[in-house]
C-alpha positions in Angstrom: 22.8 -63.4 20.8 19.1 -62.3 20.8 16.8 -62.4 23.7 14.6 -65.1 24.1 12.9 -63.5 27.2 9.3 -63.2 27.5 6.9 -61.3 29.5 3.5 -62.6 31.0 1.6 -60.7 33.1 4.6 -59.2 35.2 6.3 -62.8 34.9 9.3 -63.1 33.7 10.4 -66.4 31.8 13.8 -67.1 30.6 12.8 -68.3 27.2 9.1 -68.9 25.5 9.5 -72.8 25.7 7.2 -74.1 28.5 6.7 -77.9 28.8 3.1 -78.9 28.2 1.3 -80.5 30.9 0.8 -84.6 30.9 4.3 -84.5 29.2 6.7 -83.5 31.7 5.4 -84.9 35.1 6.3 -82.6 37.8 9.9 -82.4 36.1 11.8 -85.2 38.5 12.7 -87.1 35.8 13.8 -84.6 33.0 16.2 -82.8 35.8 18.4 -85.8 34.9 18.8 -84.9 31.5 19.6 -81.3 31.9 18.5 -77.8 34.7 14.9 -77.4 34.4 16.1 -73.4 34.0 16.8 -74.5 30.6 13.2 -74.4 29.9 11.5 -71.4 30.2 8.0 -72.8 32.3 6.7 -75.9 33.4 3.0 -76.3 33.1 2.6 -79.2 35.6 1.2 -82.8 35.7 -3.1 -82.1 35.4 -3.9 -82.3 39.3 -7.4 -82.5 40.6 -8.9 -81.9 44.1 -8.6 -85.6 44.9 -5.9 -87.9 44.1 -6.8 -89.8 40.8 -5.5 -93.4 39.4 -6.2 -92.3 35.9 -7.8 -94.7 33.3 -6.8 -98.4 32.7 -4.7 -99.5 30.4 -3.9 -99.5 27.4 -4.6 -95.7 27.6 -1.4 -94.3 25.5 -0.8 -95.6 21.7 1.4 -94.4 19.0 -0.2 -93.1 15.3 0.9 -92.2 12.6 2.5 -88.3 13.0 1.8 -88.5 17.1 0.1 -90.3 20.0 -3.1 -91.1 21.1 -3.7 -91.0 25.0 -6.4 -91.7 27.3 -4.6 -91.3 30.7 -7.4 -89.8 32.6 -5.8 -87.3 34.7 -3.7 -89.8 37.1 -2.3 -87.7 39.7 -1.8 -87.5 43.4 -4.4 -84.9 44.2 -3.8 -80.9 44.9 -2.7 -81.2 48.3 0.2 -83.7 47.4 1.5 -81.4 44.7 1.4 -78.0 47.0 2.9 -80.2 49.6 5.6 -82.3 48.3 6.1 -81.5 44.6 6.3 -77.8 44.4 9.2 -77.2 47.2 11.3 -78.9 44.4 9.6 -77.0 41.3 10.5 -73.6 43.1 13.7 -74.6 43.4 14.6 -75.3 39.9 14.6 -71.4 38.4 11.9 -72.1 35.8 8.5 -70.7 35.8 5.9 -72.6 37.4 2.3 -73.2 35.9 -0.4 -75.6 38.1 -2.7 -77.4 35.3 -5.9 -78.1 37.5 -9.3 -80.2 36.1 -12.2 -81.1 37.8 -15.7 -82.7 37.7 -17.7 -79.2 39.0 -17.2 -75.4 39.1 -16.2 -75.8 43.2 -13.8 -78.3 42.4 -12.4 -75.8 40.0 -12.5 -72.7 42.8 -11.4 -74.7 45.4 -8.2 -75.5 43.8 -7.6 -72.1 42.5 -7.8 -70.9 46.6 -5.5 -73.5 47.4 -2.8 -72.8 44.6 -3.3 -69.6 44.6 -1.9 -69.4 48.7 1.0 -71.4 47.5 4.2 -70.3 45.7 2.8 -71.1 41.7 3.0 -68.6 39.2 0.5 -69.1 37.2 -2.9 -71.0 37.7 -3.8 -73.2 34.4 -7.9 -73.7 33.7 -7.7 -77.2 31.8 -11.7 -77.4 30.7 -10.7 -79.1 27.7 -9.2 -82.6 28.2 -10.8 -84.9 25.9 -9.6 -88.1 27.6 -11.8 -88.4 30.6 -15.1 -89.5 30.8 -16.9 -87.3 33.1 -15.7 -83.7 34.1 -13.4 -81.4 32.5 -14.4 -81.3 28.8 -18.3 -80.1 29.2 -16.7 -76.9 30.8 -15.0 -76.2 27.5 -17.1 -76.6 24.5 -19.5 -73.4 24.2 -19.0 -69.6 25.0 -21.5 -69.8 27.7 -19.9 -72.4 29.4 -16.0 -71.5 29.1 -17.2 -68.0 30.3 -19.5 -69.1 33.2 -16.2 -71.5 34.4 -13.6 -68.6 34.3 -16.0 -66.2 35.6 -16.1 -68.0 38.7 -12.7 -69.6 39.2 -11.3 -65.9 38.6 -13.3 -64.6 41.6 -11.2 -67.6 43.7 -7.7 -67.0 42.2 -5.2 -64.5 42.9 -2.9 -65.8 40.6 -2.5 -64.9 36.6 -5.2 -67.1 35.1 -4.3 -69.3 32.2 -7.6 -70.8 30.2 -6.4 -73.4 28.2 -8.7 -73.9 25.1 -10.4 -77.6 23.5 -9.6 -77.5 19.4 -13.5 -79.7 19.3 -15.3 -76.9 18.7 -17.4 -74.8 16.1 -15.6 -71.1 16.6 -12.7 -70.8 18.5 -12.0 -67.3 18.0 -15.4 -66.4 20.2 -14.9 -69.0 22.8 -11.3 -67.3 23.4 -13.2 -63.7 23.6 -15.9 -65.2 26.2 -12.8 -66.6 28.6 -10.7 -62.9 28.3 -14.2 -61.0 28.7 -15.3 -63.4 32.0 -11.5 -62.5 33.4 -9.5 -65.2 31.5 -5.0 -63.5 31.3 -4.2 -65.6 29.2 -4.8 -67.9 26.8 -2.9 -71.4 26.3 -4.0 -73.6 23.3 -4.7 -76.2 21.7 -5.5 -78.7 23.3 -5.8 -82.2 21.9 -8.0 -83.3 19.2 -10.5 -86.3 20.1 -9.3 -89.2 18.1 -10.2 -92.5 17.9 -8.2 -95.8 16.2 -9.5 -99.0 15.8 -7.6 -102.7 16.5 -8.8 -104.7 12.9 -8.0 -107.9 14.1 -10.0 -107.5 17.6 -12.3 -104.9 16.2 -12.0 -102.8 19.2 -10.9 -99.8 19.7 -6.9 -99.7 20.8 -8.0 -97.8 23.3 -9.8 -98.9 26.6 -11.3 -95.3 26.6 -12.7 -96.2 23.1 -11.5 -92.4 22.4 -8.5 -90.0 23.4 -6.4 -87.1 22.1 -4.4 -86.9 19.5 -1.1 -84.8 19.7 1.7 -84.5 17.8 2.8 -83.2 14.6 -0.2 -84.1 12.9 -2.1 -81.5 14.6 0.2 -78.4 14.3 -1.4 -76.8 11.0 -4.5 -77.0 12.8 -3.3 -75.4 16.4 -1.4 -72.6 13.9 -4.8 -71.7 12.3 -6.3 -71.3 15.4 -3.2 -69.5 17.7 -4.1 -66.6 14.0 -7.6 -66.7 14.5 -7.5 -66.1 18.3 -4.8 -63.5 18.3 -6.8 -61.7 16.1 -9.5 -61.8 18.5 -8.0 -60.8 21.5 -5.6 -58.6 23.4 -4.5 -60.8 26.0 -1.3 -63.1 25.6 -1.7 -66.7 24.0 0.6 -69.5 25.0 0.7 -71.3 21.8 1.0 -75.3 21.7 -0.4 -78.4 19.6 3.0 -80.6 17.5 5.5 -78.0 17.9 8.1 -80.3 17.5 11.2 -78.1 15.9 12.6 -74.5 16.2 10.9 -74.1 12.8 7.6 -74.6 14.6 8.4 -72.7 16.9 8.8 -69.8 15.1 5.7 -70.1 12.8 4.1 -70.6 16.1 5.0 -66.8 17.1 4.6 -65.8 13.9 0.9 -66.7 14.0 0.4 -64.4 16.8 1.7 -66.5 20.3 3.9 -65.0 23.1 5.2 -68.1 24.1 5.3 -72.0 23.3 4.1 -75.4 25.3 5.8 -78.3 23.9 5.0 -81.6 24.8 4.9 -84.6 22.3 7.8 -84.1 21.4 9.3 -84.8 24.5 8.5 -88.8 24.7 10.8 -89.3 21.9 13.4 -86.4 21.9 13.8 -85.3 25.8 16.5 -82.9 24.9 13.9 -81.1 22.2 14.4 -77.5 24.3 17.4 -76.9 23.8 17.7 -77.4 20.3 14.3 -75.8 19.7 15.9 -72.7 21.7 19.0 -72.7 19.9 17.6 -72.7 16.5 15.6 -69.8 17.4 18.7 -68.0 18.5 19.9 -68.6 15.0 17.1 -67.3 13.2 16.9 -64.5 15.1 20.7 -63.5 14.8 19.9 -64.4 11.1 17.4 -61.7 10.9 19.1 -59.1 12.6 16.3 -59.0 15.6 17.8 -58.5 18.8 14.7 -60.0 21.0 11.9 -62.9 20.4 9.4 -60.4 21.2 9.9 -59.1 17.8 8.6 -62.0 16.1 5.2 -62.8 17.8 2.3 -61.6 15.4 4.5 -61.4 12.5 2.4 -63.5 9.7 1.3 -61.3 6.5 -1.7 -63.0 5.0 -2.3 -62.7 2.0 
């Protein structure tokens, strides 16, 4: 069997499937289905400073290849997680990745202190969540600003920072250099596209938020074409994500130039997507004679 082991800035992760965040909770419920070691990371539940109730409903529809949400971020605050969530996480052999948003840069620093004097691996930089109405996404959306964010979260974290990247924007490719120049680890990306759908009998929008993000396999050619365009801008690792939804995914995924894999969509309908994603990837590894995963990232020949 090949090794599906990866490598992240000195962190070890038992395979390159991480559950996205907003997907997986804090894990509780998934633990039933099977060990959360079978993953290889959990990017948590989006937390902010302050406990948050989220938008109201409805705030989550179906569409045609994926969903469109408009959750908003509900979550019990930073303290809550660090307090009562992450005793279990550590426990559970996986890596562990804190997904924080906020409304202003000290919101951002001040959660990158906290987390980063608690037992996470990785800190995640969400400035890109397209299904809030204030905060978060204005942080994302020009070089200037993704830099001017990372450049001051970094000087607050201790921990491997993760920036995770908005699709809505003109050139990805230089927004991913201004986060690794300003201090940035990692990349994760993409996140969700802003979408909209409309009710034709009510003539409103199906969503309270009027707008949200649409995921699913819809969007993967799109988060492919950027994962090449990025890694062929930077040096640093990108965590690749956006409809992965089969190991065949996956592995174009890598091929385009990611490390490692968030899945999330995926998930609502097919819980026990992980382990046949990582199984399939055994396969066609074993079927090509390559002995590690590693071997695959970066792999695309263009024409």
């Amino acid at each position: 069997m090949a090794d599906l082991g990866v490598n992240i800035c000195g962190v070890h992760f038992n395979n390159p499937l991480i559950a996205a965040s907003g997907t997986f909770g804090f894990g509780h419920e998934f633990s039933e289905f099977y060990p959360l070691e079978t993953l290889g990371g959990i990017s948590c539940k989006g937390i902010t400073l302050k406990k948050r109730d989220g938008n109201p409903p409805p705030r989550i529809a179906e569409t045609e290849g994926g969903i469109l949400n408009a959750v908003g971020l509900q979550n019990p605050g930073v303290d809550h997680f660090i307090e009562k969530d992450l005793p279990w996480l550590r426990k559970q052999n996986t890596v562990i990745i804190a997904n924080i948003a906020g409304n202003t840069q000290e919101e951002y620093c001040q959660m990158a202190e906290k987390l980063s004097n608690s037992h996470v691996d990785f800190i995640e930089l969400n400035i890109s969540c397209p299904n809030v109405k204030s905060g978060g996404v204005q942080f994302g959306t020009s070089c200037e600003s993704v830099g001017t964010i990372t450049n001051a979260v970094k000087r607050h974290c201790t921990k491997p920072l993760m920036v995770k990247l908005s699709p809505n924007v003109t050139d990805i490719a230089e927004i991913a250099k201004s986060a690794e120049y300003n201090g940035a680890d990692v990349i994760s990306m993409i996140n969700t596209l802003t979408g909209m759908r409309i009710n034709i009998d009510t003539g409103r929008p199906i969503i309270r938020n009027n707008t949200g993000g649409m995921s699913g396999p819809a969007v993967f050619p799109v988060a492919v074409r950027m994962v090449w365009q990025v890694a062929n801008a930077v040096k640093i690792p990108i965590i690749g994500m956006g409809g992965i939804s089969k190991w065949q995914d996956a592995v174009e995924m890598l091929m385009a130039g990611a490390t490692a894999l968030q899945i999330g969509t995926v998930l609502f309908n097919d819980p026990y997507a992980p382990v046949k994603i990582n199984k399939g990837l055994n396969d066609f590894l074993d079927s090509k004679g390559m002995k590690s995963v590693t071997e695959l990232s970066g792999t695309v020949k263009p024409w």
